[in-house]
C-alpha positions as CSV (number, residue, x, y, z in Angstrom):
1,X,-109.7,-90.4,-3.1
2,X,-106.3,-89.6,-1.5
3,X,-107.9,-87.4,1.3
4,X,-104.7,-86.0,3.9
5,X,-105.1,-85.8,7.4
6,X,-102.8,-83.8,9.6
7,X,-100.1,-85.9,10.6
8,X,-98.9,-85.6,13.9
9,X,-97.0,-82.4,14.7
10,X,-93.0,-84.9,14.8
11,X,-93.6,-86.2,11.7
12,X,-91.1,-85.1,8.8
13,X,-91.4,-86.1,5.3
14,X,-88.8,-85.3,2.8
15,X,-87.1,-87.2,0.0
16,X,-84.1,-89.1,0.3
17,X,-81.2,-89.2,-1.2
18,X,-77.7,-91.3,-1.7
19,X,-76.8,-90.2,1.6
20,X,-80.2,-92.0,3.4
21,X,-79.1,-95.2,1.4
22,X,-78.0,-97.0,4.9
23,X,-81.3,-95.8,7.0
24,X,-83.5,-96.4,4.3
25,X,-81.9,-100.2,3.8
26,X,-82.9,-100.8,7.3
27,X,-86.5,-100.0,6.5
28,X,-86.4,-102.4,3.0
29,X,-85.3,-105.0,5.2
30,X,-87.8,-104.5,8.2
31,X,-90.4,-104.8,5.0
32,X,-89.1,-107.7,3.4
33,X,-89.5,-109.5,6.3
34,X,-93.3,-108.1,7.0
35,X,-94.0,-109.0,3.4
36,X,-91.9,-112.6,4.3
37,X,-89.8,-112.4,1.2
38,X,-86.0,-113.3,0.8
39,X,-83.9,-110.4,1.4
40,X,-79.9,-110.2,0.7
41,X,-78.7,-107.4,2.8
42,X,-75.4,-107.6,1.8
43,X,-74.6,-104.7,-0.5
44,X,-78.2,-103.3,-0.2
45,X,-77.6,-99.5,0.9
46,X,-74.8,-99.5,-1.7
47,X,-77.1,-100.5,-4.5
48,X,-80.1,-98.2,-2.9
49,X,-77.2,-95.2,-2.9
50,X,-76.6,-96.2,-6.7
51,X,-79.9,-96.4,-7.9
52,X,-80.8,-92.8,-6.2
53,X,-77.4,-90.9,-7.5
54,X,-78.4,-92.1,-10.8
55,X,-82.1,-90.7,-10.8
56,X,-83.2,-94.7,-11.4
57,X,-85.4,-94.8,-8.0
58,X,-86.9,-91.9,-6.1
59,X,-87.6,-92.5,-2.3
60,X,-89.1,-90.7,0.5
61,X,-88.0,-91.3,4.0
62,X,-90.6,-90.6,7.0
63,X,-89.3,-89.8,10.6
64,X,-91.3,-90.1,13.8
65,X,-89.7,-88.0,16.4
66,X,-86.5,-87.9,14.4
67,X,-86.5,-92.0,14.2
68,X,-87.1,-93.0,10.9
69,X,-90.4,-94.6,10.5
70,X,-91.1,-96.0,7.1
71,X,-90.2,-94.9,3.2
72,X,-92.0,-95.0,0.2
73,X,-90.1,-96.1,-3.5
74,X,-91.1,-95.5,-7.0
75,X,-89.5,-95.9,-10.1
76,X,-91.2,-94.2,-13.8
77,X,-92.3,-96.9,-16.2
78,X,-94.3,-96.6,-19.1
79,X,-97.5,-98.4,-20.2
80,X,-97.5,-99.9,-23.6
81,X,-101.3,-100.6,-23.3
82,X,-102.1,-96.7,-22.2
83,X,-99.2,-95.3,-24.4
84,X,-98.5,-93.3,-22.0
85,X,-96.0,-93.0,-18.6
86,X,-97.0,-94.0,-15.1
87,X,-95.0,-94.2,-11.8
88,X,-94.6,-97.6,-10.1
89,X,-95.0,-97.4,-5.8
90,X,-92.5,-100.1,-5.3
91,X,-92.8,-99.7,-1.9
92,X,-94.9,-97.9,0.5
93,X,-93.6,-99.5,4.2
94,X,-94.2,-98.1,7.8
95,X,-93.0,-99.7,11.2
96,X,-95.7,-100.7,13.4
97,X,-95.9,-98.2,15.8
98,X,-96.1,-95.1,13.1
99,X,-99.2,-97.2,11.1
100,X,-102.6,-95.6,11.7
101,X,-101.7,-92.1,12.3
102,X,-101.8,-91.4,8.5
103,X,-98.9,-91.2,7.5
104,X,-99.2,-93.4,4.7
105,X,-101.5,-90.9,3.1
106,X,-99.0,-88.8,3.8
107,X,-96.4,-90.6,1.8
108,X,-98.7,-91.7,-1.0
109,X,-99.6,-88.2,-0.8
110,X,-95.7,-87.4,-1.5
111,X,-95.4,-89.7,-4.6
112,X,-98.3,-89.1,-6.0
113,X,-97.5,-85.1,-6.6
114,X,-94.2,-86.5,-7.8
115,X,-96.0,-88.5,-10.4
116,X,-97.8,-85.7,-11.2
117,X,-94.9,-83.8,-11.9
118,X,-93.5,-86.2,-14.0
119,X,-96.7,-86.3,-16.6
120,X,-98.4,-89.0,-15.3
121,X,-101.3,-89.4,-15.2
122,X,-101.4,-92.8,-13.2
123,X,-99.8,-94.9,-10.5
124,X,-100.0,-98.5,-10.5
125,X,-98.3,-100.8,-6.8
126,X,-99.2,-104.3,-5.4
127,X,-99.7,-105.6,-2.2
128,X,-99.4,-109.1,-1.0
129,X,-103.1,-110.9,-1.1
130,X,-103.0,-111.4,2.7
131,X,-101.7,-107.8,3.6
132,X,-105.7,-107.0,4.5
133,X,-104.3,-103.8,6.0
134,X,-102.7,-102.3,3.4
135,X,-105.6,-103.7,1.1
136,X,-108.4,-102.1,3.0
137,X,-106.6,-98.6,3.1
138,X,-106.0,-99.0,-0.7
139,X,-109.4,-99.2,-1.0
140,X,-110.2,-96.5,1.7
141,X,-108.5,-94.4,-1.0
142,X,-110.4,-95.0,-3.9
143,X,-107.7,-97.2,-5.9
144,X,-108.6,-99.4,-8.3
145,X,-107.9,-103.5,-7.3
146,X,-107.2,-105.6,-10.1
147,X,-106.7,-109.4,-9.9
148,X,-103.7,-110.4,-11.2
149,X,-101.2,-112.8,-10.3
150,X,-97.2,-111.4,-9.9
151,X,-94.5,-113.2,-11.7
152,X,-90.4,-113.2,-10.8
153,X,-87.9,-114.9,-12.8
154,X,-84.4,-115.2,-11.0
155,X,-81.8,-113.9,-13.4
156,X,-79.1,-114.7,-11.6
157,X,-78.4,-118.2,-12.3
C-alpha cells in the first residue's frame, strides 16, 4: 500500500521539465553508477531535454533544502497481455543522504497519481537483484515481485 508520510518541511517536489535536463542528468549519472551500469554522459541532458519537450518521458525532480536530491522517470507503455496501458517507473533514484526520510513514497507517490491520470490502472519498474534496499521498501509498499530475468540488446553496432 503506498501509505505517505510527511516529508520533511525543505522538501519540494515538482515535475521537471526541458529546462531541469542538465540537473536531472547529474542525478541519472549518480544512479548509474549506484546501479554500476555503463553510463555515456556525453549528450545526456540534451537527449533528457528532448525526450521531455516531446512528451516521450515525464520526470519528477526532488530538492532537499533547494539541492536537488533524487528524480523519478516514467514513460506510458501498454500491455499486450492486459490489453490495456500501464506507466513504466524507469527510474526512481535518491542520493544517500535524502534516503529514509520518505521521500521515495513521496515520489512514487507523484507518479503514481500521474498514472492514474493517464488511465492506468498499473505500474510496472525493476530493481537490480542486490539493491535489498530498494527491494525491501518495494515490498513495504505492497508491490507485487515477480522473477524475471532483464534483457538489453545493443543497437548500436
Amino acid at each position: 500500500m503506498l501509505t505517505r508520510r510527511l516529508p520533511p518541511a525543505a522538501w519540494r517536489l515538482r515535475p521537471a521539465d526541458a529546462a531541469d535536463a542538465p540537473v536531472l542528468a547529474r542525478l541519472c549519472a549518480a544512479h548509474a553508477d549506484h546501479e554500476r551500469i555503463p553510463h555515456r554522459t556525453e549528450g545526456h541532458a540534451d537527449r533528457l531535454a528532448e525526450a521531455l519537450a516531446a512528451g516521450r518521458l515525464q520526470m519528477w525532480l526532488g530538492q532537499l533544502d533547494d539541492t536537488p536530491a533524487g528524480y523519478a522517470s516514467a514513460t506510458l507503455d501498454f500491455s499486450t497481455l492486459a490489453g490495456a496501458p500501464f506507466l513504466h517507473l524507469d527510474c526512481l533514484y535518491l542520493l544517500p543522504a535524502a534516503r529514509g526520510r520518505g521521500l521515495g513514497t513521496e515520489l512514487l507517490a507523484a507518479v503514481a497519481a500521474q498514472a492514474r491520470a493517464q488511465g492506468c490502472r498499473q505500474m510496472q519498474w525493476q530493481t537490480p537483484v542486490w539493491n535489498a534496499q530498494a527491494i525491501r521498501f518495494y515490498d513495504r509498499l505492497g508491490a507485487t515481485r515477480l522473477d524475471k530475468c532483464r534483457y538489453t540488446l545493443d543497437l548500436a553496432h
